[in-house]
Phi, psi and omega in degrees: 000145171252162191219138143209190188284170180279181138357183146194165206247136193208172185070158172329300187269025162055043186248139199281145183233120161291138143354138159322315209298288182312338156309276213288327176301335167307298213300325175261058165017051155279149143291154197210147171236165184232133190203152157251007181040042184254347192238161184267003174259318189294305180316312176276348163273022213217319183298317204286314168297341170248356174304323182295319177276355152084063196286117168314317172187147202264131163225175208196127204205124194023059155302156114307276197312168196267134192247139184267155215273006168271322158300303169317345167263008186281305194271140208317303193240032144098178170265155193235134155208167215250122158259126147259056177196159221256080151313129004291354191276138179111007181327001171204197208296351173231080188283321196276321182324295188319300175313342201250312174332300189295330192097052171298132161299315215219151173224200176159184229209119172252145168242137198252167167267128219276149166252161160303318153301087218280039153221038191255337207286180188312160193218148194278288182215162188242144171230168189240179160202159185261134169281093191307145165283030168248001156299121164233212164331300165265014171262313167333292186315308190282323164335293224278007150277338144337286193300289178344311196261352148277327165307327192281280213288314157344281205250345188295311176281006157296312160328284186310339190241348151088023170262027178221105197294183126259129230233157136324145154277140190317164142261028204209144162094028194269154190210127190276154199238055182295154203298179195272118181272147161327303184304352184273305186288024163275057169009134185208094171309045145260342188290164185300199148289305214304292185337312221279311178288338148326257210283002151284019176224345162311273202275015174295001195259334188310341188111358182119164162299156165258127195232164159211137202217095203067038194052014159251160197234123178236174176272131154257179165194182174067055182277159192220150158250167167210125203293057193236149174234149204234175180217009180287136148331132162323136180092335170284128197303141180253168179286175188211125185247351152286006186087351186309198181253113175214124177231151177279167211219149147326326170253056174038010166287198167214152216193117173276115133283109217275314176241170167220167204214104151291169162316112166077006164226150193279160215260129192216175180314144184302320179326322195262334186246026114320327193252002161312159180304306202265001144288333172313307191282345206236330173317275193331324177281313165321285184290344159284352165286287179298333158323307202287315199270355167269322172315301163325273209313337188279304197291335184303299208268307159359312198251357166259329181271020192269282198314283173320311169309308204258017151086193221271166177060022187261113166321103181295323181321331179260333177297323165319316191284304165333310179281034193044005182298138210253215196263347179288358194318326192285328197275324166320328187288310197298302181357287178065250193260026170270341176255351191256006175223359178251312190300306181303299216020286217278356170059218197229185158315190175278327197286316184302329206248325164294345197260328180315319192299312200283001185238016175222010175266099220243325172274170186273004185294300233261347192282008194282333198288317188292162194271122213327308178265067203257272188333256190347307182284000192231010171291347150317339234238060214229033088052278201201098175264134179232140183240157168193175193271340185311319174214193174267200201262114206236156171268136150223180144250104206297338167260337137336327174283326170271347181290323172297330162261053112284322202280324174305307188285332168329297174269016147289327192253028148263329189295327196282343199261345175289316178290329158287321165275029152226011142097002189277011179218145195272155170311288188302348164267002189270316159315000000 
């Protein structure tokens, strides 16, 4: 006899769709019951129905309800049920996510004696697999249904004639495999590539990692790391010379998506929806933004190595002229920390970045950025006074100030040299 759940209502028109099981079992003319085990009237008719069969042993294979120990005691040597994880690790409903979430080398299929407590009992065999980095969810789920149902043909009359013990799990090395929250599939650049690729290999049967891209929100699948070096913010889209999706990572890595899925649309190569109108159009402005905010950082630090070079009491009015700044010098100025945190991304310290501000922060606009007792922390600092009609009369210390615009144009001319070798900057900014 087969037992599975009723119908349940899928789809647009929420109309009940039998179950695999129950698909294949009509198709072979088995008998079949349908039960949720939710009422003590469904249990005793369910009890009642294998009790008639004089059953040697019960197997059990993704039930969702929990089987009550008056069933579980009907057949002569109890139920076997097939876990898709090398027990004790992995105990509950998302074993394999979970094993490809951590980065398992290896999974495999146990088969327990089944308990009320159904990932504790005993256990007939463990069989293995290597877990490939070319696995994700669904390529796993079908390995390790293979292996399930040869382990069954395996061990089952070995079971059944009572030659095959059962051994207790270790008490150690138990790991919970708890179920899948939605909110788990929202991608979160604080995570690592490997993390990002993990679990974008997890959740592919789930629909995917969740991105927001150009203010929308899409699905990927087909993730990669990829070894590169960047000056990009976690998240930010990279050039691609295969048509992927390569966003930058937290660890100056990058994590590749080979396919994506809008809302309500099927899911086809990043390559093609790279080549949408308004994603095309929505690239392109991203790289004239970063042109533009790199352009600024260069003309930013022209006029802090002006100011260092030519030493104390030097007029940022002339050094503007000097660095090539036209009569917009100010409003070019207000960028502040948008071009030192976008342009830049992983940037410098915190101490290191106040002392950036005060000596490249040129309009009064732009003071809204400094931190209110900015004057106070910096009175120490009295060095070197500079006046313009741009801010008041500020203290620095200059050789703090030059050491900061050296490390500052270093690291603008990797960022330019990064950009420029991907094609991502116009001749004028590169002048």
């Amino acid at each position: 006899m087969v037992v599975c759940p009723p119908d349940a209502p899928a789809g647009r028109g929420l109309l009940p769709v039998p179950c695999p099981v129950k698909t294949e079992a009509v198709r072979l003319g088995l008998p079949l019951t349908e039960s949720k085990l939710a009422t003590g009237v469904e249990i005793e008719a369910l009890a009642l129905a294998l009790a008639d069969l004089r059953l040697d042993a019960g197997i059990m294979v993704a039930f969702g309800p929990p089987i009550p120990e008056r069933v579980l005691a009907i057949p002569t040597r109890g139920f076997v049920m097939t876990h898709a994880s090398l027990l004790p690790r992995w105990r509950g409903a998302a074993p394999i996510e979970r094993a490809l979430e951590e980065g398992d080398a290896e999974s495999g299929v146990s088969l327990v004696r089944l308990t009320p407590d159904r990932y504790a009992g005993d256990l007939y065999a463990v069989d293995r697999v290597v877990v490939l980095e070319s696995d994700d969810a669904i390529s796993l789920t079908g390995k390790l249904a293979d292996l399930a149902a040869a382990a069954l043909l395996q061990h089952l009359d070995a079971i059944i004639a009572g030659e095959r013990p059962a051994i207790p799990q270790r008490p150690i090395g138990i790991s919970d495999a708890r179920k899948i929250d939605p909110a788990e599939l929202d991608l979160n650049w604080s995570w690592s590539a490997r993390q990002i690729v993990n679990k974008a290999r997890a959740f592919a049967g789930r629909g995917g990692l969740k991105i927001t891209l150009h203010g929308e929100v899409i699905q990927v699948f087909g993730p990669r790391r990829i070894e590169i070096d960047h000056e990009a913010p976690p998240g930010s889209l990279l050039p691609s010379h295969v048509g992927e999706l390569v966003f930058a990572t937290r660890d100056s890595g990058a994590v590749a998506f080979a396919e994506a899925q809008r809302s309500g649309h099927k899911r086809i190569y990043a390559a093609q929806l790279r080549q949408e109108p308004q994603f095309r159009d929505r690239i392109r402005s991203d790289v004239r933004r970063r042109s533009d905010l790199v352009s600024a950082a260069l003309r930013h630090v022209r006029v802090a190595e002006h100011l260092t070079a030519e030493g104390a009491n030097r007029a940022l009015d002339e050094s503007f002229h000097i660095a090539g700044f036209g009569p917009e010098c100010a409003q070019a100025a207000c960028l502040g920390e948008e071009w030192f945190g976008r342009a830049i991304g992983h940037g410098f310290d915190t101490s290191q970045a106040e002392s950036l501000r005060l000596l490249l922060h040129l309009d009064p606009r732009a003071r809204r950025y400094l931190p209110a007792d900015w004057g106070a922390r910096y009175q120490e600092l009295r060095t070197w006074t500079v006046q313009s009609r741009y801010m008041p009369t500020g203290t620095f210390d200059l050789a703090r100030a030059t050491a900061v615009t050296r490390e500052a144009r270093e690291v603008v001319d990797r960022v330019v040299a990064s950009l420029w070798a991907d094609g991502l900057l116009d001749e004028g900014a590169l002048r």
